[in-house]
N, C-alpha and C positions, 0 to 999 in steps of 0.2 A: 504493500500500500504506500501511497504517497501520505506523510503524517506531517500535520503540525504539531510541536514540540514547545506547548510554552512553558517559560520556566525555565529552559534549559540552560540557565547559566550558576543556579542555584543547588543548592545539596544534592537534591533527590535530582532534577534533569542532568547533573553531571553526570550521576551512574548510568539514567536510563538510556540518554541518548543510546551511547557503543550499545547496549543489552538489543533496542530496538535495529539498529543497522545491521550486527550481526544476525539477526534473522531476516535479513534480507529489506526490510522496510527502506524505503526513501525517504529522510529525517531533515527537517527542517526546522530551527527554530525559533522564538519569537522571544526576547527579552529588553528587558528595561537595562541590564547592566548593575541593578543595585550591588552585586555580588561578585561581579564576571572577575576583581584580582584578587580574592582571598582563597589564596591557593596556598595548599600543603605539596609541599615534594616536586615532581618535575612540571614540566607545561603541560597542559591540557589541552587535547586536540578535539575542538567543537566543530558541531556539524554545521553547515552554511546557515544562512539566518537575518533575521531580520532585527532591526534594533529600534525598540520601540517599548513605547508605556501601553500596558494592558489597556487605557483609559483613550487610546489613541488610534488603535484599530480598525480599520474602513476595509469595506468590502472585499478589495482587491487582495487585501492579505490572506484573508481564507481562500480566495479562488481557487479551484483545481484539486482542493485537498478531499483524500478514500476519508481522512478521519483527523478530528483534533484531540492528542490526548492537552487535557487544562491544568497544570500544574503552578502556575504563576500565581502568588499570593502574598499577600503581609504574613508568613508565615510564622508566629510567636503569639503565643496569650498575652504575655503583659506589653509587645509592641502594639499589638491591638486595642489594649485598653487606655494607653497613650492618646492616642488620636483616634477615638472611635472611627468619626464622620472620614479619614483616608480610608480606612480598614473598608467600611463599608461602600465606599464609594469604589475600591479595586475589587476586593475579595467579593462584594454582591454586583452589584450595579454592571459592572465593568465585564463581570464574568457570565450575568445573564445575558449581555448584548454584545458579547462574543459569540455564546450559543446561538441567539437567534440571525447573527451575522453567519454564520457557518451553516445554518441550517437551509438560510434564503439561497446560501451559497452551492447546496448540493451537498456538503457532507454527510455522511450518512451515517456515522458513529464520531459518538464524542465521550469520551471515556475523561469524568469528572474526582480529580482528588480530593476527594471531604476527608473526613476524620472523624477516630472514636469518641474525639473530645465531645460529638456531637450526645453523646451518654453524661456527660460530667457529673453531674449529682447523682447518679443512680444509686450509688455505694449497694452495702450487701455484698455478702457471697457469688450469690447465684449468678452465671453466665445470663450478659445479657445479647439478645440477638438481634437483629434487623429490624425486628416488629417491637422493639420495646421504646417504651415512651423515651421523647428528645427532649433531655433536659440541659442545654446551652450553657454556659455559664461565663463564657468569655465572648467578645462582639467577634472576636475568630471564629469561635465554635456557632454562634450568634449566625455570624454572616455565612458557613457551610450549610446551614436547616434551608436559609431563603433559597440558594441556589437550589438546589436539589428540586425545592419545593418548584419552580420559576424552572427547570427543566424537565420536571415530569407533566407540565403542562407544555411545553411545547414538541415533547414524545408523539410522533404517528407514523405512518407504517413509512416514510423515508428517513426518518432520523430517531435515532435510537443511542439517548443519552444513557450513559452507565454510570452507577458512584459508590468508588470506591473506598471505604472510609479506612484510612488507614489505622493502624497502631500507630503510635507513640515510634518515630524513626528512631534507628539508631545504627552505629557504624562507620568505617571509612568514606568518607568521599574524597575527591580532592579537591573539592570545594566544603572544605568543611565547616561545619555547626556544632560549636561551644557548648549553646544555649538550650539543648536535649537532654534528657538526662543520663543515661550512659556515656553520653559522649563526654560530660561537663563533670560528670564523677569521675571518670578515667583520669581527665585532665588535671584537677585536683590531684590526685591521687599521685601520678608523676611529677608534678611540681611543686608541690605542697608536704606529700609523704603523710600528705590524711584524705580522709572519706568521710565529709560531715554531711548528715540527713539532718536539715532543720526542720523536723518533724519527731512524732513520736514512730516512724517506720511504718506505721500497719496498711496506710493505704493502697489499695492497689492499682497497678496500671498495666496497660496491656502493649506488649513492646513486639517490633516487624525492624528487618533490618532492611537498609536502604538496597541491597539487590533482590530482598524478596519482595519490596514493593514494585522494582521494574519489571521483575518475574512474574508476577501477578496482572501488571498492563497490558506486557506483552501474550500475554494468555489471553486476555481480556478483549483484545485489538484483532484477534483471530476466533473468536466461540461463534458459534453458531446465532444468529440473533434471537431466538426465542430462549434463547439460556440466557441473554443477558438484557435484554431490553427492557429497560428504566425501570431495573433493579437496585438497591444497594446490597454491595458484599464489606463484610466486614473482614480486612486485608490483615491478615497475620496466622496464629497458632496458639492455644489453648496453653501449649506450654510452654511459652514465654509472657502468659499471666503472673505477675510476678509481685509481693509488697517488695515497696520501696526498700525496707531493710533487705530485703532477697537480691534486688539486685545492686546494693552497694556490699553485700559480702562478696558478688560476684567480684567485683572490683578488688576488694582487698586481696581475692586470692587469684588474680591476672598480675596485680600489681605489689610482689612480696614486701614487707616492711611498712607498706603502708597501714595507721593504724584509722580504723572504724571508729567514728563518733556518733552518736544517736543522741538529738540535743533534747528531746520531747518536747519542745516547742507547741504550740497550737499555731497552726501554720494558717493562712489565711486561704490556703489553697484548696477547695472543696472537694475535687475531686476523688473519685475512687469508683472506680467498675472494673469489673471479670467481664470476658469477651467472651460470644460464641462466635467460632469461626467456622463453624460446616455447611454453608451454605455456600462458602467459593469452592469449599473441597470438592462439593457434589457440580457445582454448575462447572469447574473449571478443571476436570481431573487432571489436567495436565501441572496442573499448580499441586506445590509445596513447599512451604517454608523449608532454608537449606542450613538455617542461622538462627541459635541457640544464644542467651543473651552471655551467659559464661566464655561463651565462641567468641562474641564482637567484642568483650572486653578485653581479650587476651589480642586482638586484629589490633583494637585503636589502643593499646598499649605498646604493641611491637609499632604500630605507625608514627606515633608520637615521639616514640625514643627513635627512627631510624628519620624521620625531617626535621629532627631538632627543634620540638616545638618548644617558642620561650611563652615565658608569662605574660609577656606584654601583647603579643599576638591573638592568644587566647583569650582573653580579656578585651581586648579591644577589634582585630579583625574580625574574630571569628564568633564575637557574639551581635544577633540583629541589632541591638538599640543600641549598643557602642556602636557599631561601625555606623549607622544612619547616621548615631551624633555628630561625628569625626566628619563627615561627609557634607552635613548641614554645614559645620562650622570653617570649614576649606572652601566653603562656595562650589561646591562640584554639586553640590543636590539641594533644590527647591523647597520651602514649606512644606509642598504636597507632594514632596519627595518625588518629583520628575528631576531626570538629572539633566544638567546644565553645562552645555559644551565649554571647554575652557577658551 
């Protein structure tokens, strides 16, 4: 297929783009640039592309395209709750009148990145699935309910939007992200020679690593359409449901010496849900997570220590609201965080 690729200059489209090419796709991608130089390790070879603010988008960009997978986002809880009215103005607005531009345009599949966040308060035990009530709690998670909602209305029998809600990412990219939490424990954990959870550990969260979520699109971009048409699948594995304290022991034991703190804190952060994941199993058998979260700690441990990542980087490049700030304040990006040619 011929694919639009937005997002591709960010975490998850660094992996996916190559994951899509090598199965043969024709990969194109559409980015703003917020992220395109914070890069870990060698250069990174992206696919041709278009450079451009999601909110900027005219016709002629979608032209000619089998399908758009939509990954481009203010992608962070608390940069979200910063500036609501951007958040909502790219991550909804921007992103339903992509869909309906792609749709006018002949696309015929659009395979949408939402997220588990879209459960936030659910807490409990119990695995929650597809059909369980959408409890929001961030204008992120906020702004993924409208879309979904704004493309299952425009679902008929030529365009057949999909949405995948991811887990909690996590793992190498080389465009990497601090500000996740495996990855942001790891980091600690090498620089610091501690693992602080400011919380009391018990919540739970449900973690996918970033090649099982390009593994999952790429699946997704090929299924049959009555397996997937304006469905949500909830993208990950049962057993990488994990409390917080579960996956910061992960960390201590990727990363030897370092010691485990558990502050008990009352953390302001409401979340907590157990995923069910068997509804991609059955639609997508080709799909299965390959990344165990114990796995990706011991990957962005060996990664960290082989690109010599320092603190200042971590901290600053490779977290979203630090580098937006640093970027506001260089005059390279706008109020409304469009970037601004030098």
């Amino acid at each position: 297929m011929r694919v639009l690729l937005t997002g591709h200059l960010g975490y998850l489209g660094t992996v996916m783009a190559p994951v899509l090419t090598a199965a043969g796709h024709d990969v194109v991608g559409l980015d703003s640039g917020l992220y395109s130089t914070c890069v870990l390790g060698p250069a990174v070879h992206d696919p041709k592309a278009v450079a451009l603010d999601l909110r900027d988008v005219q016709p002629e960009h979608v032209a000619g395209f089998d399908a758009v997978i939509h990954l481009a986002a203010l992608s962070n809880d608390p940069l979200g709750s910063l500036d609501p009215e951007i958040t909502y103005a790219i991550n909804h607005r921007a992103s339903t009148r992509l869909a309906q531009l792609a749709k006018d345009a002949g696309v015929r599949r659009f395979l949408y990145a939402s997220t588990c966040s879209v459960y936030g308060a659910s807490g409990g035990d119990l695995l929650v699935n597809e059909d369980a009530p959408l409890r929001p709690v961030t204008p992120y998670a906020e702004s993924k309910v409208r879309v979904e909602d704004d493309l299952l209305r425009l679902a008929d029998d030529d365009f057949s939007p999909v949405f995948l809600r991811n887990a909690t990412a996590f793992g190498f990219s080389p465009r990497l992200r601090a500000d996740i939490v495996l990855n942001n424990l790891v980091g600690h954990a090498i620089l610091t020679n501690t693992v602080k959870v400011l919380s009391d550990g018990t919540p739970w969260r449900p973690l996918v690593h970033a090649r099982d979520i390009a593994a999952a699109f790429s699946e997704a971009l090929n299924a049959p359409r009555d397996a997937v048409h304006g469905k949500a699948f909830n993208v990950g594995t049962e057993a990488n449901n994990l409390r917080v304290s579960e996956i910061a022991q992960a960390v201590v034991d990727a990363v030897p010496g370092a010691d485990l703190l558990i502050t008990g804190e009352a953390g302001a952060d409401p979340r907590s849900y157990r995923v069910d994941f068997s509804r991609i199993r059955a639609a997508l058998p080709g799909f299965a997570c390959a990344w165990s979260v114990p796995a990706g700690a011991r990957e962005l441990a060996d990664a960290y220590r082989r690109h010599h990542l320092t603190e200042a980087d971590f901290e600053q490049r490779f977290t979203r609201l630090a580098r937006l700030a640093a970027r506001r304040a260089d005059g390279t990006l706008g109020p409304d965080l469009r970037p601004i040619a030098p």
